[in-house]
MARSEMAR-71148 format. One record per residue: z, x, y of N, C-alpha, C in turn; residue number from 0; residue in one letter. Coordinates in steps of 0.1 Angstrom, whole numbers, plus 2048, in hexadecimal, padded with zeros to 3 digits. Example, Ala and Ser with C-alpha at 12.3 -4.5 7.8 and 13.67 -1.06 7.14 Angstrom:
<rs>
((84E,884,7C7),(84E,87B,7D3),(84E,884,7DF),0,"a");
((847,880,7EA),(847,889,7F5),(84F,881,800),1,"s");
</rs>
This chain:
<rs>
((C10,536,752),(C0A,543,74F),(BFF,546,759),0,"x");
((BFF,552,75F),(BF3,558,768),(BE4,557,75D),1,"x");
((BDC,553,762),(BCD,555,75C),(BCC,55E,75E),2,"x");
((BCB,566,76A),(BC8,575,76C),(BCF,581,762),3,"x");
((BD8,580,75E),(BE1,588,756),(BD8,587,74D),4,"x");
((BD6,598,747),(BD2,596,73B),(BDC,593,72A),5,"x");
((BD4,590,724),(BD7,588,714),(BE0,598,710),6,"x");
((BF0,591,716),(BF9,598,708),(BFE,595,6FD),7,"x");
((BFA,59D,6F1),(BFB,595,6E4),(C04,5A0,6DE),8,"x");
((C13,59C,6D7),(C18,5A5,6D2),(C12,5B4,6C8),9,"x");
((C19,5BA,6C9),(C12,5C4,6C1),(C19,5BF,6B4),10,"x");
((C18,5CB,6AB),(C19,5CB,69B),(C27,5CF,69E),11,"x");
((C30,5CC,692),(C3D,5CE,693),(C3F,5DE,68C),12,"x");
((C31,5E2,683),(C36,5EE,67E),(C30,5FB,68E),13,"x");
((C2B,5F4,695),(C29,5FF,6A2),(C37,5FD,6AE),14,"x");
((C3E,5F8,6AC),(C43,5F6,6BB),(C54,5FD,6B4),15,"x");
((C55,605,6C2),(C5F,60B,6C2),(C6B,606,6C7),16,"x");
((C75,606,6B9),(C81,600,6BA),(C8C,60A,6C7),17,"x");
((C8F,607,6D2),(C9A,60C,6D3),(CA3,611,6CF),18,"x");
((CAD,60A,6C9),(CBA,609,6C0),(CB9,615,6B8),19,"x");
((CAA,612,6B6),(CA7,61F,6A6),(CA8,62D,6AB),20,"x");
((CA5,62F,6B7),(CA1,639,6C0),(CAF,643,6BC),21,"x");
((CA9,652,6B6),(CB4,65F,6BE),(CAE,666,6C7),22,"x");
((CB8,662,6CD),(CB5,66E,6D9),(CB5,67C,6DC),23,"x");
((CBC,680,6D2),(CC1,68E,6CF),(CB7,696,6C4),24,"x");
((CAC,68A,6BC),(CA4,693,6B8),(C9A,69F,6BB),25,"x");
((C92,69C,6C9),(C8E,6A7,6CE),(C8F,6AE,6D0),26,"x");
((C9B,6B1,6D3),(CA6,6BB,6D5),(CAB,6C3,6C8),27,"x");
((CAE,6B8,6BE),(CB4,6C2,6B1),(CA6,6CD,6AA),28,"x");
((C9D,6C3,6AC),(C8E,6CA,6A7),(C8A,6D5,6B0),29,"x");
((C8D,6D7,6BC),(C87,6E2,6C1),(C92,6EF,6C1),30,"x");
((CA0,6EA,6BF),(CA9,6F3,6B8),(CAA,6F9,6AB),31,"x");
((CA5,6EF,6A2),(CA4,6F4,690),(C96,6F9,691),32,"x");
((C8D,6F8,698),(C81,6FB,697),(C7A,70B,69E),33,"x");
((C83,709,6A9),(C7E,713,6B3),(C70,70C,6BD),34,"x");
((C70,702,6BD),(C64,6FA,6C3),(C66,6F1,6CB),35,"x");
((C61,6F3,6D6),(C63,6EB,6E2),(C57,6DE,6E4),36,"x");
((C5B,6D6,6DD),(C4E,6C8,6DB),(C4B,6C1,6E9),37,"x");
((C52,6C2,6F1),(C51,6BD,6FF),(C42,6C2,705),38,"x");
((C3E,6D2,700),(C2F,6D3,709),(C28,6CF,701),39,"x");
((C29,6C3,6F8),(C1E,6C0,6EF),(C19,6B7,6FD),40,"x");
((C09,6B8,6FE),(C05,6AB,706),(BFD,6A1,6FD),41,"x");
((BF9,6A3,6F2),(BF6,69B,6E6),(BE3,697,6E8),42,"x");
((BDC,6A8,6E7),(BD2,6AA,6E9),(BCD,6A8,6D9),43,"x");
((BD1,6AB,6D3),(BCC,6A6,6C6),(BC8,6B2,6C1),44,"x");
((BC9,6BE,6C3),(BC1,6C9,6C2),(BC8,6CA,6B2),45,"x");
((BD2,6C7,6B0),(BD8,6CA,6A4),(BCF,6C4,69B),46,"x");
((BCE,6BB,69A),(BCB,6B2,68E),(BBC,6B4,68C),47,"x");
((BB5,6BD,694),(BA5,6BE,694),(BA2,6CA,688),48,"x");
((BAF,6D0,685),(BAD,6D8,67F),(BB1,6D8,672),49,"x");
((BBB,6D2,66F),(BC6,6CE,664),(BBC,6C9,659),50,"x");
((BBA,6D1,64F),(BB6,6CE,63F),(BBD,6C4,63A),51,"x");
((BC7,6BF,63A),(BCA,6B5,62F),(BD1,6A5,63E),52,"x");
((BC9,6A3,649),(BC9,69D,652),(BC6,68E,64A),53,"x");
((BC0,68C,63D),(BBA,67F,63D),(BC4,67C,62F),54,"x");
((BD0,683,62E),(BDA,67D,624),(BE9,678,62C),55,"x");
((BE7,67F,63D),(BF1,67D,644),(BF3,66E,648),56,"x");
((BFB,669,647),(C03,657,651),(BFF,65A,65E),57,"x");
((C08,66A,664),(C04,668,673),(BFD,676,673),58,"x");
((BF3,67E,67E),(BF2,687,681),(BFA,691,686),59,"x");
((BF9,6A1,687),(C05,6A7,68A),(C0A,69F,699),60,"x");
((C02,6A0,6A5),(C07,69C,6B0),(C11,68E,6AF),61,"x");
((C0C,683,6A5),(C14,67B,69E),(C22,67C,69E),62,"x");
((C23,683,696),(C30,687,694),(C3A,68C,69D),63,"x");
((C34,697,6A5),(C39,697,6AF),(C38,68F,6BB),64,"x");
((C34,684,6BD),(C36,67C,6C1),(C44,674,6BF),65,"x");
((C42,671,6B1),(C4F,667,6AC),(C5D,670,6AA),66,"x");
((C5B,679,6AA),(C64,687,6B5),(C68,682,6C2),67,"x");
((C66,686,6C8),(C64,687,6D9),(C68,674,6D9),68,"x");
((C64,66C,6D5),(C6B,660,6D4),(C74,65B,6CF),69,"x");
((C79,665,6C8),(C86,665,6C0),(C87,65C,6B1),70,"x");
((C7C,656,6B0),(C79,655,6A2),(C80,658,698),71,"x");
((C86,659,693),(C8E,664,687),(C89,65E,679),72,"x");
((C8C,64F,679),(C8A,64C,66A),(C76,64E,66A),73,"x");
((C73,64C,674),(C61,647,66E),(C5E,65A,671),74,"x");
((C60,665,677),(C5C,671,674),(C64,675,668),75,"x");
((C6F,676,660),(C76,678,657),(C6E,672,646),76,"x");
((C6C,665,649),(C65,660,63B),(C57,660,640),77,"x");
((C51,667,646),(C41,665,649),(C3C,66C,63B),78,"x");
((C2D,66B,637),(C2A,673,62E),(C24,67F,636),79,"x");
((C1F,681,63E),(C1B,68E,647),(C22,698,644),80,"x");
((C31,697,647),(C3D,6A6,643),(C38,6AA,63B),81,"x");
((C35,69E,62E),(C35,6A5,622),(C20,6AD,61D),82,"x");
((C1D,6A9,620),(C0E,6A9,620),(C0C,6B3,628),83,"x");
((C14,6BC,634),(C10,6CA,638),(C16,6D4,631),84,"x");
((C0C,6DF,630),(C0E,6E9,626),(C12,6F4,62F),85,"x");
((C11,6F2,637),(C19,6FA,643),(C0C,708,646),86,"x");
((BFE,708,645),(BF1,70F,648),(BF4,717,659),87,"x");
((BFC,710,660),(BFE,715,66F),(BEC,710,676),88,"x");
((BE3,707,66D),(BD8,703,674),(BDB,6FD,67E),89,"x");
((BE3,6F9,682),(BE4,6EC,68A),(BEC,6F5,698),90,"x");
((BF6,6FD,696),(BFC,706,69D),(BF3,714,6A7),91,"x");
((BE7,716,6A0),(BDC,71C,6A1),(BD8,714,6AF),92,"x");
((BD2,709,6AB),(BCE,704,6AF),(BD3,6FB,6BE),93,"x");
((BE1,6FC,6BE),(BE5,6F6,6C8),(BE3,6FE,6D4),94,"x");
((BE0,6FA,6E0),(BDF,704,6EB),(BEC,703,6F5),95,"x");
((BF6,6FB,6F1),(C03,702,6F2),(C0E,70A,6EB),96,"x");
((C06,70F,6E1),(C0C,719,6DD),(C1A,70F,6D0),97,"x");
((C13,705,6CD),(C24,6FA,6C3),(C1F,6FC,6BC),98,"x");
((C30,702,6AE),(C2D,702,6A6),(C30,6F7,699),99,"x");
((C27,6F3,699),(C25,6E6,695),(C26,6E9,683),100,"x");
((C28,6F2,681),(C2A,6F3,672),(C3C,6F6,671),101,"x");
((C40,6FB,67A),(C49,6FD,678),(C54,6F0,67B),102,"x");
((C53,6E8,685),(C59,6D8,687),(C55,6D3,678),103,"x");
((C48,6CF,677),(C47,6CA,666),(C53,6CF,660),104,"x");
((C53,6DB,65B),(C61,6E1,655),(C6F,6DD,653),105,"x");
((C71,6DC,662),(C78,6DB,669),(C80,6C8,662),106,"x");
((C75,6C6,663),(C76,6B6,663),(C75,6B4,64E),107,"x");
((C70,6BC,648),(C75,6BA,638),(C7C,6BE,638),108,"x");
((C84,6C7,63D),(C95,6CF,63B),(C9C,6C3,63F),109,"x");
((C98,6BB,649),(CA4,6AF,64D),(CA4,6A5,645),110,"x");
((C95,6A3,641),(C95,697,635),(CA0,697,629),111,"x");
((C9C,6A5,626),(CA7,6A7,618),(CB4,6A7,61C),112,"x");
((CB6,6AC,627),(CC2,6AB,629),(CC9,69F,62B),113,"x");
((CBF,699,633),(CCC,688,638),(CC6,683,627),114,"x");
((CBD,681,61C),(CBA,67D,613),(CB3,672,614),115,"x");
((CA9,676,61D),(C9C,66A,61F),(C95,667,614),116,"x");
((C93,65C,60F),(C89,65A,603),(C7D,65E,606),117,"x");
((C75,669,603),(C6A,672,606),(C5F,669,602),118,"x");
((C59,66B,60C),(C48,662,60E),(C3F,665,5FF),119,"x");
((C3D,674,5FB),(C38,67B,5F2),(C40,681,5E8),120,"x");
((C46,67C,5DD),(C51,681,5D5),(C48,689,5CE),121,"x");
((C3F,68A,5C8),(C39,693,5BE),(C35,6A1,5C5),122,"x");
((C36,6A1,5D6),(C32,6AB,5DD),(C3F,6B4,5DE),123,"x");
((C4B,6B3,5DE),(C57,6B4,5DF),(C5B,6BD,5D6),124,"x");
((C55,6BA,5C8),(C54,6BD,5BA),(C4E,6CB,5BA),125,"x");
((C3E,6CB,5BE),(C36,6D5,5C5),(C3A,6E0,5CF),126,"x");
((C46,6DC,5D8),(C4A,6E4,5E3),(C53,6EE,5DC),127,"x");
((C5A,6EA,5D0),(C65,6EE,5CA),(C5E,6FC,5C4),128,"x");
((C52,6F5,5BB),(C4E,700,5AF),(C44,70E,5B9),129,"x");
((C42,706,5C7),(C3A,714,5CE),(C46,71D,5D3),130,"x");
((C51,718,5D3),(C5D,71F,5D6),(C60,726,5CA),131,"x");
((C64,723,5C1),(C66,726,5B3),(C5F,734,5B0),132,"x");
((C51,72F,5B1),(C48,73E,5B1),(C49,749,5BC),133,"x");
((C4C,745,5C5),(C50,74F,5D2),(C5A,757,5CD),134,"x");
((C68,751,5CB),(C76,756,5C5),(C70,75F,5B9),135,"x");
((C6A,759,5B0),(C6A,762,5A2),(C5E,771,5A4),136,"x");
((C57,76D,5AD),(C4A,774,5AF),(C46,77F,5BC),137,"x");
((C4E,777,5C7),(C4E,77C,5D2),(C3F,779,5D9),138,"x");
((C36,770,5D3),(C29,768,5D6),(C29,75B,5D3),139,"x");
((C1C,754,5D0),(C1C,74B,5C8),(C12,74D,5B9),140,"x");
((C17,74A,5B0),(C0D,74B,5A7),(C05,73E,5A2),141,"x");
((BFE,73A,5A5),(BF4,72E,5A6),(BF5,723,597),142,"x");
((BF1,72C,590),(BF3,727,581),(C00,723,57C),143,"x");
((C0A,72B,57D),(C14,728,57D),(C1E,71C,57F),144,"x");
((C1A,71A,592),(C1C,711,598),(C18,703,595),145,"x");
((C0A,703,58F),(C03,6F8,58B),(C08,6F6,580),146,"x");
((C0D,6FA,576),(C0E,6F9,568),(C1C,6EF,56C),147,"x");
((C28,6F7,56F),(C39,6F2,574),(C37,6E8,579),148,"x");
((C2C,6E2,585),(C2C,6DA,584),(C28,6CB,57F),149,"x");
((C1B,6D2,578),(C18,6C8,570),(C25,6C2,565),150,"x");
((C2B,6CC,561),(C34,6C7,556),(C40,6BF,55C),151,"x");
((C3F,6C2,56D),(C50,6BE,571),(C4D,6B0,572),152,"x");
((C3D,6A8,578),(C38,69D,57D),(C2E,697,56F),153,"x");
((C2F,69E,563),(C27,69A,55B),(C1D,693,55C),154,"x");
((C14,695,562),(C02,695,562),(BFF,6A0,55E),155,"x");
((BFC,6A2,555),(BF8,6AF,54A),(BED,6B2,54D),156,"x");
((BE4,6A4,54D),(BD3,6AD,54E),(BCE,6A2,55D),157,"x");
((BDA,6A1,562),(BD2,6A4,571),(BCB,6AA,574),158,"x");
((BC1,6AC,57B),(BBE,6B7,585),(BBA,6C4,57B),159,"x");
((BB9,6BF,56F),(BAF,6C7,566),(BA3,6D0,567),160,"x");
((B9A,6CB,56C),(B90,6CE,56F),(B92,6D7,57D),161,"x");
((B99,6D4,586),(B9B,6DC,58F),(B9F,6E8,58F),162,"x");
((BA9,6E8,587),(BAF,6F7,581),(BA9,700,576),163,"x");
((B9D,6FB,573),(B92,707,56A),(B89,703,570),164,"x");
((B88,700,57D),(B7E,706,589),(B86,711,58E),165,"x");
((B90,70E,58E),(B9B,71A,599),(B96,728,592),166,"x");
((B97,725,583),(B9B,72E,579),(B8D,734,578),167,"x");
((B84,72D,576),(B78,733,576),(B72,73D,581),168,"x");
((B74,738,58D),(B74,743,595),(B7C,74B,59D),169,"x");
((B84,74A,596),(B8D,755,596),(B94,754,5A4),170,"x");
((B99,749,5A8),(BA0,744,5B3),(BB1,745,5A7),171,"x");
((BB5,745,5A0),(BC3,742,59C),(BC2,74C,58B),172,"x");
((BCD,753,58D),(BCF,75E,580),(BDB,75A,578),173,"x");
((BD3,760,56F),(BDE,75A,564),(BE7,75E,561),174,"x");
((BEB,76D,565),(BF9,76F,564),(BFF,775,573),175,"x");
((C0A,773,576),(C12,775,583),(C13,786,586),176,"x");
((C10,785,593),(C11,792,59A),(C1F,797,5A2),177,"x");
((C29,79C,5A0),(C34,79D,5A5),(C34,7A6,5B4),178,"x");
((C38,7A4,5BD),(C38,7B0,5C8),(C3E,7B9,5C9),179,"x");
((C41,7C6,5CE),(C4A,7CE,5C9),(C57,7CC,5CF),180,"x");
((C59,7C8,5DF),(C66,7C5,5E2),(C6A,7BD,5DF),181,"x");
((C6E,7B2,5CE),(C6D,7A7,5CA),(C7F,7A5,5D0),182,"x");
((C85,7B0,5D3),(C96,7AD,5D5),(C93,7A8,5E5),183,"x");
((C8E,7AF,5ED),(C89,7A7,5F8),(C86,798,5FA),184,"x");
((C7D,794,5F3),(C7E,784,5F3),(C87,77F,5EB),185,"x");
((C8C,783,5E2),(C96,777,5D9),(CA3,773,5E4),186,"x");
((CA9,782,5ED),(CB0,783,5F5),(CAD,775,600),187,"x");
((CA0,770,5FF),(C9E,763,608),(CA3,75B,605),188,"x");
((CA9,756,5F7),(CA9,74D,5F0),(CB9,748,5ED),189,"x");
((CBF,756,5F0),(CD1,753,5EE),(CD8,750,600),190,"x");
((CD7,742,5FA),(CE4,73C,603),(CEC,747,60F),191,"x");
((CED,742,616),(CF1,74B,622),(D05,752,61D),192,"x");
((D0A,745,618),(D16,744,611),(D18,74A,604),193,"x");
((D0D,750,600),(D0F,757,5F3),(D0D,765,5F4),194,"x");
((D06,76B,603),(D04,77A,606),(D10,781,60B),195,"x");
</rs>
């Protein structure tokens, strides 16, 4: 052994990237289903400076696209991140190349469900359903609503109790649903391409 060389000590087995595991074709399918070209990411971090729910994520957005661009599939697929963005476009804002980084996230829970990844955040999943739910029925979201469906679908009843007669007290969330007028407009989002 050289003395001069410095001390290499294996890394951790959950950081080192397997080969074998590698697609190659992911970057590629994501900047196709996405419209986003992850290659001018230079992984400035600018994303994640901005990102409200940054300290529930595994990886940060640039993360992600990272294990993108490295073809990653299973560790961006089951990450909890996908699931933990709410898709705010803060992070997209924020990038000064113009990535949109809310929309890959997307991108990347459409593929989850699809290949049938065991989801990082099951009870968020639950949640994605019922803000859809209200969109379809409402053509918005109606807050209360939302919260109630779910509570009953994930049964924590008085979860987050207190939070929701703060909401209610100041008049951040109403109590009954506001419908839009072009409500045929959005439901139209909602039927299958194969069914129009």
């Amino acid at each position: 052994m050289n003395p001069a060389a410095p001390d290499l000590k294996p890394r951790d087995a959950a950081n080192r990237i397997v080969l074998a595991e590698q697609d190659r074709f992911l970057a590629g399918d994501i900047k196709r289903l996405s419209g986003t070209d992850l290659s001018r990411c230079y992984h400035c971090r600018s994303c994640g400076n901005g990102c409200p729910f940054i300290r529930g994520m595994d990886y940060p957005p640039n993360g992600i696209i990272r294990l993108v661009q490295y073809g990653l599939r299973r560790q961006a697929l089951e990450s909890h991140a996908i699931w933990i963005c709410v898709g705010c476009h803060t992070c997209s804002v924020q990038c000064p190349m113009a990535i949109d980084i809310a929309a890959v996230m997307g991108t990347l829970r459409h593929l989850a469900l699809e290949e049938g990844v065991v989801i990082a955040e099951s009870n968020i999943l639950d949640f994605h359903r019922e803000v859809l739910h209200s969109i379809n029925q409402y053509g918005r979201t109606h807050k209360l609503g939302i919260m109630l469906r779910y509570k009953v679908r994930v049964r924590q009843w008085f979860a987050d109790l207190d939070v929701g007669l703060r909401m209610l007290a100041k008049r951040k969330m109403d109590l009954t649903a506001s419908r839009v007028k072009a409500i045929d407009e959005i439901t139209r989002l909602f039927i299958p391409d194969w069914k129009r």
